[in-house]
Each structure stands twice: as C-alpha cells, then as structure tokens.
BARONU-693764 format. One record per residue: x, y, z of N, C-alpha, C in turn; residue number from 1; residue in one letter. Coordinates in nm, 3 decimals. Layout:
! residues N
<vexse <X; Y; Z>; <X; Y; Z>; <X; Y; Z>; NUM; "A">
...
This chain:
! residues 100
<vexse <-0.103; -7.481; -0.712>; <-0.052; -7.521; -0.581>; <-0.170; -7.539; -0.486>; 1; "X">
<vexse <-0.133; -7.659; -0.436>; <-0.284; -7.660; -0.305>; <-0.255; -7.630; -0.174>; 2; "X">
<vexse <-0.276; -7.537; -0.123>; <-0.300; -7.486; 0.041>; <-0.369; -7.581; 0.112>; 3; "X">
<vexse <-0.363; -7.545; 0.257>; <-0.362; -7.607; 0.390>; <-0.497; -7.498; 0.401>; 4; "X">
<vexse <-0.592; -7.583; 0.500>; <-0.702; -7.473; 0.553>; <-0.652; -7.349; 0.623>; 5; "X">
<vexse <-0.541; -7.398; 0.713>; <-0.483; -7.263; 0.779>; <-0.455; -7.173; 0.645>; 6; "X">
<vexse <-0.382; -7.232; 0.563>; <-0.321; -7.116; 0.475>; <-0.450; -7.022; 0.406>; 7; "X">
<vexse <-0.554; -7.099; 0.376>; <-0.656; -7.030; 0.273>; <-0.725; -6.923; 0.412>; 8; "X">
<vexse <-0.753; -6.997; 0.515>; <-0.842; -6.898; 0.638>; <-0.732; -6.767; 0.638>; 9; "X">
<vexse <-0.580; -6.772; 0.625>; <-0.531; -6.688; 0.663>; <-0.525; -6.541; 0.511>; 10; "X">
<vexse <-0.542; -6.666; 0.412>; <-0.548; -6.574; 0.299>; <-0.714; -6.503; 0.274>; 11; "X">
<vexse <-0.785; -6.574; 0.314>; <-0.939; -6.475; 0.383>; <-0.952; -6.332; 0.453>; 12; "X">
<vexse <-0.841; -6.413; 0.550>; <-0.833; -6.258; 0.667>; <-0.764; -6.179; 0.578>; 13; "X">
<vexse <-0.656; -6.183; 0.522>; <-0.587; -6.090; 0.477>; <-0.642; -6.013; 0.370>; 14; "X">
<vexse <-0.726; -6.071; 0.285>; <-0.781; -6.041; 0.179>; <-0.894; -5.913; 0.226>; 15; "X">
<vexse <-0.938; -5.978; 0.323>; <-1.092; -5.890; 0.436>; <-0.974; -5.746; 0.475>; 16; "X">
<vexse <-0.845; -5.753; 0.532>; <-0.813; -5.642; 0.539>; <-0.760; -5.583; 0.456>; 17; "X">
<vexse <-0.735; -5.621; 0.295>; <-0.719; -5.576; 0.233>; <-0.820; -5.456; 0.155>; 18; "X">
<vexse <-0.925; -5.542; 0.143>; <-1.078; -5.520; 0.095>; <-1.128; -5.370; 0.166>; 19; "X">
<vexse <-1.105; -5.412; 0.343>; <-1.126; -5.268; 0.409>; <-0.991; -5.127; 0.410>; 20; "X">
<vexse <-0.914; -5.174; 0.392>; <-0.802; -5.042; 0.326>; <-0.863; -4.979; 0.226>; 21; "X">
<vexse <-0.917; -5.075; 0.126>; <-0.982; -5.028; -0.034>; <-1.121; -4.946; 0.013>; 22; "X">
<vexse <-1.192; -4.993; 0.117>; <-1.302; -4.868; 0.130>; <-1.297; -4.776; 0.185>; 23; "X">
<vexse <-1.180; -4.796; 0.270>; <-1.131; -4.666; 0.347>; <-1.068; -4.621; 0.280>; 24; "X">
<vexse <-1.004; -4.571; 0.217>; <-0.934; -4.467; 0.097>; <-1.015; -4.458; 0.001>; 25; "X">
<vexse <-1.142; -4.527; -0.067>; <-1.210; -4.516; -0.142>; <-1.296; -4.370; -0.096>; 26; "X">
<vexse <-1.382; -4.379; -0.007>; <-1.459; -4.324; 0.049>; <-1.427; -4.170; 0.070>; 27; "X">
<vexse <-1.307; -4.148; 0.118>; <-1.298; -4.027; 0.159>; <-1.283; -3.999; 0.015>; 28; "X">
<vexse <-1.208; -4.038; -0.056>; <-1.111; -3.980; -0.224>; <-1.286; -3.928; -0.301>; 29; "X">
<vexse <-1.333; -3.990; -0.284>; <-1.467; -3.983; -0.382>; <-1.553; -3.853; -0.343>; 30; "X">
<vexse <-1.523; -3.845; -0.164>; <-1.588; -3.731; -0.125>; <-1.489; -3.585; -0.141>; 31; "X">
<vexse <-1.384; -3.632; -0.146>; <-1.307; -3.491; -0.206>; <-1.332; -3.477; -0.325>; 32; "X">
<vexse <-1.311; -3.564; -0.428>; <-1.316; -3.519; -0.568>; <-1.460; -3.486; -0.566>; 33; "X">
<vexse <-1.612; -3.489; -0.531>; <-1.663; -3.473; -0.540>; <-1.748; -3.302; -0.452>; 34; "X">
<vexse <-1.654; -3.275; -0.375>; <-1.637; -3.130; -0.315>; <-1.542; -3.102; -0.379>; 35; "X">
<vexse <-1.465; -3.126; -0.458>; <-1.416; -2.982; -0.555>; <-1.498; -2.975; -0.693>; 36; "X">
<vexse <-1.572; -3.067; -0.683>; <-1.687; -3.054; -0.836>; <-1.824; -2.942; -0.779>; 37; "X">
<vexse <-1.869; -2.947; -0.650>; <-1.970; -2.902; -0.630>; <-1.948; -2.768; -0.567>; 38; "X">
<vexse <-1.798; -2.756; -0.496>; <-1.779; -2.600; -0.452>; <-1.668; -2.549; -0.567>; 39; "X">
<vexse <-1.652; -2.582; -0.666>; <-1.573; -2.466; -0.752>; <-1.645; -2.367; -0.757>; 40; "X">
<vexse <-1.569; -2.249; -0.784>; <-1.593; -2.111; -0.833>; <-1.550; -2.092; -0.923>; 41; "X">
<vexse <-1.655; -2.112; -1.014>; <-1.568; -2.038; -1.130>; <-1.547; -1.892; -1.160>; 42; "X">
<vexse <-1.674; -1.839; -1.128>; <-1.603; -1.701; -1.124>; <-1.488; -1.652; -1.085>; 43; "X">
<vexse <-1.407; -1.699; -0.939>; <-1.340; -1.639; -0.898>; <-1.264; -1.789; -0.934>; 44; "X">
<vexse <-1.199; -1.824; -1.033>; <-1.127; -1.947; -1.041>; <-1.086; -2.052; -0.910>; 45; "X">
<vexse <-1.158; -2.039; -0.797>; <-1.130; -2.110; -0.669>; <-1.200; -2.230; -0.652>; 46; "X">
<vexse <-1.159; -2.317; -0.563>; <-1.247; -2.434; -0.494>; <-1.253; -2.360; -0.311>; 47; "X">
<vexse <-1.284; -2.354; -0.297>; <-1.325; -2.352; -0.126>; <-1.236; -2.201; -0.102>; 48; "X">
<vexse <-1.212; -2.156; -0.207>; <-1.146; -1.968; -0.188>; <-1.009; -2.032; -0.189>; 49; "X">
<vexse <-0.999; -2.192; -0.233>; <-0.840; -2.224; -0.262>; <-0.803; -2.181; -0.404>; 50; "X">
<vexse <-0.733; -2.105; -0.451>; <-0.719; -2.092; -0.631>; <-0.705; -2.226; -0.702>; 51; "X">
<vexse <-0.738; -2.161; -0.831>; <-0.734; -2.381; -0.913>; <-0.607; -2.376; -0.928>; 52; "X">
<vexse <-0.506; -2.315; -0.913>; <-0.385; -2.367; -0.935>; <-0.298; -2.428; -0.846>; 53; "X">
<vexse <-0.364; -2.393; -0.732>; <-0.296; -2.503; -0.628>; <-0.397; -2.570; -0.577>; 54; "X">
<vexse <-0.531; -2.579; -0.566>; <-0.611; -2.702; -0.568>; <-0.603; -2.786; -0.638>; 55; "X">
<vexse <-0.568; -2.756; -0.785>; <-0.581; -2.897; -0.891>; <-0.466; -2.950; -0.884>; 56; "X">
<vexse <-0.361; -2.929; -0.866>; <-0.213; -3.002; -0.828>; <-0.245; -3.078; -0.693>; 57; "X">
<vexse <-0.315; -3.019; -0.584>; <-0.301; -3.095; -0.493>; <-0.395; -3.255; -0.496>; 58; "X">
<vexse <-0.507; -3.226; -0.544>; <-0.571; -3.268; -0.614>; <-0.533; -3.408; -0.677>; 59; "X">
<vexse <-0.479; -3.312; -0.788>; <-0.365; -3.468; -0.824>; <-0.299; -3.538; -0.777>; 60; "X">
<vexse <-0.213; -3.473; -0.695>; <-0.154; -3.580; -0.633>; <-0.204; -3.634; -0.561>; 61; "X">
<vexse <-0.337; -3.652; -0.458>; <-0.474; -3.698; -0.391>; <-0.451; -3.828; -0.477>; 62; "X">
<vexse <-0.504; -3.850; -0.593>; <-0.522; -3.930; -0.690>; <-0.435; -4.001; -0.719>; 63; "X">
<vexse <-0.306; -3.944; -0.758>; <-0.207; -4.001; -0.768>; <-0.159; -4.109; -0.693>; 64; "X">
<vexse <-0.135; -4.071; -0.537>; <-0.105; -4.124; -0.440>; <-0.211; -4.244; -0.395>; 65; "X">
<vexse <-0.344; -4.227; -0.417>; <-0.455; -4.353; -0.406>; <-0.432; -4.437; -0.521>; 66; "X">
<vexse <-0.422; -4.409; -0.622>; <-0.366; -4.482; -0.726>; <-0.269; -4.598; -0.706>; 67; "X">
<vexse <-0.162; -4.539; -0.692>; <-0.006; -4.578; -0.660>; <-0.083; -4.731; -0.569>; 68; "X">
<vexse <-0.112; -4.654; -0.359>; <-0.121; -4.712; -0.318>; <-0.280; -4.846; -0.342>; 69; "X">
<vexse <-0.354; -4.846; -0.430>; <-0.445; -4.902; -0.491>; <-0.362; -5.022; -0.580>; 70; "X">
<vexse <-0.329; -5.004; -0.644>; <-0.257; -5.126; -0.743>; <-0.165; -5.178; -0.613>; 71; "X">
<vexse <-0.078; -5.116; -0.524>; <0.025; -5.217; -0.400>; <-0.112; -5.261; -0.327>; 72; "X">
<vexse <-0.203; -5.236; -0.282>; <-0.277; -5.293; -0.182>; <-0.373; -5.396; -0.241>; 73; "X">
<vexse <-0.403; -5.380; -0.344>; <-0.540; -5.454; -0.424>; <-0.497; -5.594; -0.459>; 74; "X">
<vexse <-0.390; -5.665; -0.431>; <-0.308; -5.845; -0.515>; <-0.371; -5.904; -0.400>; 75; "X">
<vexse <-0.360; -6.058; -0.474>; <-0.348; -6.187; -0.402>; <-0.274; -6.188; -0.278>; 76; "X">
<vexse <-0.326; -6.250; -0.178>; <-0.301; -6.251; -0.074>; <-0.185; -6.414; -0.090>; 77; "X">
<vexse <-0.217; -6.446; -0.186>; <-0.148; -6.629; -0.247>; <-0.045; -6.537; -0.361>; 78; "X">
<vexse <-0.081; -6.509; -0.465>; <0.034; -6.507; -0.564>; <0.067; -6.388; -0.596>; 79; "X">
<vexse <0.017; -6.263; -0.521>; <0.040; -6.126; -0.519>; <-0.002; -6.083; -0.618>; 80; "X">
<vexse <-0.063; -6.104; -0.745>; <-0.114; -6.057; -0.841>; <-0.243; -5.968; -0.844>; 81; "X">
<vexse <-0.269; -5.846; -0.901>; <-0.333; -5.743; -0.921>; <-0.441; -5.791; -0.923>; 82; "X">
<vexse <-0.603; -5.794; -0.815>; <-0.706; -5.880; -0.823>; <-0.837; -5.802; -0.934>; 83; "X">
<vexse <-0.793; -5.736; -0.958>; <-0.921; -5.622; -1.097>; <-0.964; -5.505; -1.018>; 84; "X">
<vexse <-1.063; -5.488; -1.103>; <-1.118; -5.322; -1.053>; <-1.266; -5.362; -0.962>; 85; "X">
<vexse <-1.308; -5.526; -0.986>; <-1.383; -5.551; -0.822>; <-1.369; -5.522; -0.701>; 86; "X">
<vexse <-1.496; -5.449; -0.579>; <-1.439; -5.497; -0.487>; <-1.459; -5.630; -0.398>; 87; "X">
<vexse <-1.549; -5.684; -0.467>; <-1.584; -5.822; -0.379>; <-1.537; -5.987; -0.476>; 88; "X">
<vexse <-1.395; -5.985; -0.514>; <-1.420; -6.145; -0.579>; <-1.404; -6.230; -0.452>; 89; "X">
<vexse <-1.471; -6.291; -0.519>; <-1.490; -6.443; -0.444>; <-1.378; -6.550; -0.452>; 90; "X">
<vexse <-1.269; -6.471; -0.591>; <-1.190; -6.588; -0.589>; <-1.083; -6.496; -0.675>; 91; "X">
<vexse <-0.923; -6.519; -0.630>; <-0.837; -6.473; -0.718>; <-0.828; -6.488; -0.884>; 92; "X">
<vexse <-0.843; -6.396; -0.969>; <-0.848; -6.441; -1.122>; <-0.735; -6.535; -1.186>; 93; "X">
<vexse <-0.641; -6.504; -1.107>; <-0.487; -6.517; -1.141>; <-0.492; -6.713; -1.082>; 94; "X">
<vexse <-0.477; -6.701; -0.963>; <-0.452; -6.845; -0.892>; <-0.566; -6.900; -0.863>; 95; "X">
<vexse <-0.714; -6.855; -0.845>; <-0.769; -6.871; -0.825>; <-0.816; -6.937; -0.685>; 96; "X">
<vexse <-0.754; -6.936; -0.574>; <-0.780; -6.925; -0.448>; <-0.910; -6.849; -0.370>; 97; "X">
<vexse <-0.900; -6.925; -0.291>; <-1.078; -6.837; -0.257>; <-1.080; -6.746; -0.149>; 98; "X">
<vexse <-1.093; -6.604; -0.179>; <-1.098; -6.487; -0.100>; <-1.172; -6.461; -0.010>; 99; "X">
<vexse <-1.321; -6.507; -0.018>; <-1.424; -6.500; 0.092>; <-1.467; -6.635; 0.100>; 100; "X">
C-alpha cells in the first residue's frame, strides 16, 4: 500500500514515541534487575533486607508486566506488526514503511 507524506511523517512521529516508551521502561527495568543482582544477600536470603520470596515474585512480575507491555508497544505504526528486538529500524520488516 502507498501512503501520503502526511501519513508516513505521522507514522515517524508515532514510531519516535513509540521508540521513547521503549527507553523509558527499558532503563529503569535494567536498573532494578540489576540492584537485585548486586544487593542480594545471600547469607541472609534477602535483596535490600526484602526476603527472596517476596522479592523474586515481585520481581517477576516487574518483567512480566514490561514484557506484556513491550510486544503491545513495540508494532508498526502502518500494519501493527511486532517490529523485532531492535531499537532503531529504519524501516518496518513486515510493510516496510519508513520509521525514521
């Protein structure tokens, strides 16, 4: 299908705020999972004097929930399709429309 310049500029923008949702949830997720790798206790089975049994559930679901919302936020701004585990294409794999 061929788009209108409006349509592709608008599928740009959308794509750009798509792109920044993905580093903003990226960013923090990486710095949590990465403070419960560097403050566990193992001695005292804790992360931050939280026990692992309710840190690692919460944990999960952390993940879970970026997950989930990662595959809804990450499609074509044109054919809604899942754009990969990039964060910068230049062009949808699927329709191939141009993202930046």
């Amino acid at each position: 299908m061929e788009y209108t310049e409006d349509q592709k500029a608008s599928f740009k923008q959308e794509f750009a705020t798509r792109r920044k949702r993905q580093i903003i949830l990226a960013v923090p997720l990486v710095a949590i999972i990465l403070g419960f790798a560097v403050f566990a206790d193992e001695r005292n089975n804790a992360v931050l004097g939280i026990p692992v049994d309710v840190a690692g559930p919460v944990l999960l679901v952390l993940v879970g929930a970026a997950v989930v919302f990662s595959f809804r936020n990450w499609r074509c701004p044109a054919c809604d399709k899942y754009l990969g585990k990039g964060l910068g294409p230049r062009f949808c794999p699927k329709c191939g429309v141009p993202l930046q």
